[in-house]
C-alpha positions, 0 to 999 in steps of 0.5 A: 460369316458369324451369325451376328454378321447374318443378322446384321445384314438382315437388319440392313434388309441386303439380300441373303442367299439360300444357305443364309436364310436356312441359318437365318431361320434356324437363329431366329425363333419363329413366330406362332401364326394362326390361319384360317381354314384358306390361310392354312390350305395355302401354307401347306400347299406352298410348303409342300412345292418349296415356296413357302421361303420365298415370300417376304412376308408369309403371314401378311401373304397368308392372312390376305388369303384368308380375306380374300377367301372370304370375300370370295365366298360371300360373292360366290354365295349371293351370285349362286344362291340366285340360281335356280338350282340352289333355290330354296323349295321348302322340303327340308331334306332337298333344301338341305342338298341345295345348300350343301351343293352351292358350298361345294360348289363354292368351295371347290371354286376358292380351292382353283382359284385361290389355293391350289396355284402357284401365283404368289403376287 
């Protein structure tokens, strides 16, 4: 298959095999997409298993990541801060810990979650 038959047929959206999108991909220059810090986590991670290819559409996949990473923190964060154990004491250094914990603890909860599975709706 000529490569103006390749983009053809991606133009009229048929299905390629893997050898064509591999060409596909080297015809086409790509795109430069910026993440955040989830987004990027999340290619990596799928780039490292080999799935990264076969998302449709990776950037929108990657930026709903990042959103959704977000979102998470935020209801994360109001949930945990309530605990007593995140609470605030008024001992700058201890404060300091608490916050530090509920991040990580925050944190460690997006990276199961959210970016090290390889569930790709």
């Amino acid at each position: 298959m000529t490569d103006k038959k390749l983009l053809a047929k991606t133009e009229r959206n048929e299905g390629l095999t893997i050898d064509e999108i591999k060409r596909y991909q080297q015809l086409v220059k790509p795109q430069k997409h910026v993440y955040g810090k989830y987004g990027t986590l999340k290619h990596k991670y799928l780039e490292d298993k080999g799935l990264d290819w076969t998302i449709a559409d990776l950037p929108a996949y990657l930026h709903g990541v990042d959103k959704q990473a977000e979102d998470m923190y935020n209801v994360l964060y109001a949930k945990l801060s309530l605990s007593p154990q995140y609470k605030r004491t008024g001992e700058f250094m201890e404060d300091y810990r608490r916050r530090t914990a509920l991040q990580h603890a925050i944190e460690e909860e997006i990276l199961s979650e959210l970016i090290y599975t390889e569930e790709v709706v």
